[in-house]
VEXFIKE-329652 format. One record per residue (C-alpha): residue in three letters; x negated, y, z negated; residue number from 1. Coordinates in pm, 1 decimal. Layout:
Ala; X; Y; Z; NUM
...
! end
This chain:
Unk; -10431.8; 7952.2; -15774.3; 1
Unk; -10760.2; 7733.2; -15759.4; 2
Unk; -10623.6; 7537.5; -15485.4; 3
Unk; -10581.0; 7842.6; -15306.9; 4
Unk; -10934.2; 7982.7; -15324.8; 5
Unk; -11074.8; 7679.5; -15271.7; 6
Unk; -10859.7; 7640.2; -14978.3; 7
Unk; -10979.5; 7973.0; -14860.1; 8
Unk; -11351.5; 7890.3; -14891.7; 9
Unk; -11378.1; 7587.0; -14729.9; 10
Unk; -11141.3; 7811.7; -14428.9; 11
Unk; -11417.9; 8071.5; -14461.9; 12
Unk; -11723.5; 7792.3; -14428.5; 13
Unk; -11581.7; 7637.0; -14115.4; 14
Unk; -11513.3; 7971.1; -13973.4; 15
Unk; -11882.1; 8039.4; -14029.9; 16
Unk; -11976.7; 7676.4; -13860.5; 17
Unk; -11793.3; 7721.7; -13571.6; 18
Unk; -11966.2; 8105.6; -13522.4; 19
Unk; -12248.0; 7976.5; -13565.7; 20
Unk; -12236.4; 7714.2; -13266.9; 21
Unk; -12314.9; 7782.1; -12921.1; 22
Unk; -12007.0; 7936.4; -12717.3; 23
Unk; -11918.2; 7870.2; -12377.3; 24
Unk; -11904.9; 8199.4; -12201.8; 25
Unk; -11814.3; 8304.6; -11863.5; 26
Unk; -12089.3; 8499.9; -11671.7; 27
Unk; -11931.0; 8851.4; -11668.5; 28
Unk; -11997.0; 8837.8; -12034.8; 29
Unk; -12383.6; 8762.2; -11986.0; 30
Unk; -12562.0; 9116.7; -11998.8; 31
Unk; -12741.7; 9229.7; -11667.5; 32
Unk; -13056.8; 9234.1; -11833.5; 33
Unk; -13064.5; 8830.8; -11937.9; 34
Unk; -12892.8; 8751.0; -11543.0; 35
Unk; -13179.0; 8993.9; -11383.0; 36
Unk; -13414.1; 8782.8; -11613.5; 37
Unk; -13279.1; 8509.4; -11483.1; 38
Unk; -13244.6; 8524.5; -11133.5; 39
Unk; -13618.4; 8617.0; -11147.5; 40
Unk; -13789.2; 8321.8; -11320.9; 41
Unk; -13499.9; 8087.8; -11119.9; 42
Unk; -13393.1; 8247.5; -10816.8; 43
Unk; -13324.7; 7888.6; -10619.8; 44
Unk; -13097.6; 7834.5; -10854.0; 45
Unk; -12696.6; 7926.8; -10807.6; 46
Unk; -12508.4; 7697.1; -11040.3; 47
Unk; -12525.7; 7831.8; -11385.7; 48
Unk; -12337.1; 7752.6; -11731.0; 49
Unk; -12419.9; 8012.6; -12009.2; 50
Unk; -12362.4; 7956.3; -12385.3; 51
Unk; -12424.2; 8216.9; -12649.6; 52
Unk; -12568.0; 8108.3; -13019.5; 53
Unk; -12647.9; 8354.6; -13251.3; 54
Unk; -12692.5; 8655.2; -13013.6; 55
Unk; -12899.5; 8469.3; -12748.4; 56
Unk; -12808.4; 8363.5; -12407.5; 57
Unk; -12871.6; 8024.1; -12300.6; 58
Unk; -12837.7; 7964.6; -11924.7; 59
Unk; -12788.6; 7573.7; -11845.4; 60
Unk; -12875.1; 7482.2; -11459.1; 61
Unk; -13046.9; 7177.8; -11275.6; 62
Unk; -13375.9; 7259.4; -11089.7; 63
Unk; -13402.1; 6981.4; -10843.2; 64
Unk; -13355.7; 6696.6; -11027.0; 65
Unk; -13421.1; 6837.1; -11352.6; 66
Unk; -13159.9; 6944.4; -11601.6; 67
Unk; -13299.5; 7257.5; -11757.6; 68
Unk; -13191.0; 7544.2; -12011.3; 69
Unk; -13348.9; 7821.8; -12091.5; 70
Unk; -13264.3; 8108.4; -12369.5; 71
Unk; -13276.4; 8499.2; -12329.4; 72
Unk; -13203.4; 8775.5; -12616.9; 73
Unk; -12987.4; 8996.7; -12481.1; 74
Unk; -13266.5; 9252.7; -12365.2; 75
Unk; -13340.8; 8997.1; -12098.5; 76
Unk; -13679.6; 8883.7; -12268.0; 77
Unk; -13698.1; 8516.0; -12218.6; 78
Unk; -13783.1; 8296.2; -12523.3; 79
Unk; -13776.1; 7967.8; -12393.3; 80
Unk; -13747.0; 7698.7; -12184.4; 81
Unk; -13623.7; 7329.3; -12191.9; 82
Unk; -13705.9; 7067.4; -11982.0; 83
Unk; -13493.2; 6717.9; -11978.1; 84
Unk; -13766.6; 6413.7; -11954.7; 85
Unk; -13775.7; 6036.9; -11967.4; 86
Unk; -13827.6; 5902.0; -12305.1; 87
Unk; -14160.5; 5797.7; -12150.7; 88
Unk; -14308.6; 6093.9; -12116.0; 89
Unk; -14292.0; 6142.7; -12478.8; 90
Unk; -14600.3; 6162.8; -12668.8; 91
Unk; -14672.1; 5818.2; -12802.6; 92
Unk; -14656.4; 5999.0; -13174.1; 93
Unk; -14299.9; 6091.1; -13097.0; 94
Unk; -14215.6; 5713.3; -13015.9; 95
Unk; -14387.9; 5575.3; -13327.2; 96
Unk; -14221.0; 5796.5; -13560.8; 97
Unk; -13884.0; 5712.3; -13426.3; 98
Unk; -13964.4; 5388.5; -13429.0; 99
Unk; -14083.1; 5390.4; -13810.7; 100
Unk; -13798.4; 5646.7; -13912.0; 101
Unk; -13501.5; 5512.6; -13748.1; 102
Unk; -13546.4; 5138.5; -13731.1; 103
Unk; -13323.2; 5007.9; -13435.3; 104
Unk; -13197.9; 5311.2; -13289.3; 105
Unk; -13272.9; 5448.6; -12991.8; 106
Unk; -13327.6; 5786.7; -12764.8; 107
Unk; -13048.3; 5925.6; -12628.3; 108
Unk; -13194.6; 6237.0; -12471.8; 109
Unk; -13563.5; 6385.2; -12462.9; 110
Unk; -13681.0; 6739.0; -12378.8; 111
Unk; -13991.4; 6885.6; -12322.7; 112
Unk; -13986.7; 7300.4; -12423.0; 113
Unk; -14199.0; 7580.0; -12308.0; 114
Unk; -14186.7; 7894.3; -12561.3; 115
Unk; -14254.3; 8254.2; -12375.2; 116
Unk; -14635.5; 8223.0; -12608.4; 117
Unk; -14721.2; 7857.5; -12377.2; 118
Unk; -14626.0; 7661.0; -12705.4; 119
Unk; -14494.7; 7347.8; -12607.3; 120
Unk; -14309.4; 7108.4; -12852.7; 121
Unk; -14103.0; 6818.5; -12778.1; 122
Unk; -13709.4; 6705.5; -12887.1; 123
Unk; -13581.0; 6320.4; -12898.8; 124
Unk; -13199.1; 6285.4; -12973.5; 125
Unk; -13163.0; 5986.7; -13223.3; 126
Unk; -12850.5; 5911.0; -13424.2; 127
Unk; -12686.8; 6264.4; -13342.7; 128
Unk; -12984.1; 6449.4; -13434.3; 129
Unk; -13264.4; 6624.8; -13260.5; 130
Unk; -13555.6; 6589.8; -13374.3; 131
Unk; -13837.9; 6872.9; -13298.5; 132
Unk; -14218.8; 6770.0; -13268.7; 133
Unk; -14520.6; 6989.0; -13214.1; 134
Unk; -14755.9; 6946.0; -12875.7; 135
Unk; -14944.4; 6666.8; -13014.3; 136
Unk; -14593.8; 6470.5; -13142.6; 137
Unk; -14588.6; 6566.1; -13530.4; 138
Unk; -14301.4; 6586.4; -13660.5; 139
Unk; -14148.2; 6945.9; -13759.9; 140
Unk; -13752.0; 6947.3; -13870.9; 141
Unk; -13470.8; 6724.7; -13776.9; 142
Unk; -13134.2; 6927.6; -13673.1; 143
Unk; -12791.1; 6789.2; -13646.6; 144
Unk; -12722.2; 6805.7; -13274.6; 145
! end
């Protein structure tokens, strides 16, 4: 009997896990609202994969040569915006602290993000995490990717 509930709770976690992940979705099941939203801050662009996390819709397109996301609740009220960069363009803060944190390993992937309030904070993928910084490249919370 203990092998059963504890079979049934670790079922019951990783049911939980995988909700909790984004979720490819097609674009009939994007509201009108977050596609309006859309179309209006990005109307060049055509190609669009959506994803839905925890109620929000993230739209992930390329704006000239920029890979780009950005996230809507489901109102259509845009909360953010991502930006793919070159590891250079990373504060020097950011560098240093990867540098001192995780000797040897590198950046796979760095973003530059735009909250709807004009806050700006910047993300370096190292070691299968992403790592969040504020707009002057302190360090805020590390995330498993």
């Amino acid at each position: 009997m203990k092998f059963i509930k504890t079979t049934a709770a670790i079922l019951i976690a990783t049911a939980m896990g995988v909700t909790a992940m984004a979720q490819k979705i097609s674009s009939t099941q994007v509201p009108a609202a977050v596609k309006a939203s859309f179309g209006k801050a990005y109307p060049a662009v055509k190609t669009v994969k959506w994803e839905k996390e925890k109620g929000d819709f993230e739209a992930g397109f390329k704006q000239g040569s920029n890979e780009m996301s950005a996230v809507f609740k489901a109102d259509g009220t845009q909360l953010e915006s991502e930006v793919e960069i070159k590891t250079t363009e990373l504060p020097a803060s950011v560098l240093s602290y990867v540098k001192q944190n995780y000797k040897g390993a590198a950046i796979k992937e760095a973003a530059k993000i735009t909250k709807a309030n004009g806050e700006v904070n910047y993300e370096a993928e190292v070691n299968g995490k992403d790592l969040l910084f504020d707009s002057a490249g302190k360090f805020i919370k590390a995330a498993q990717d």
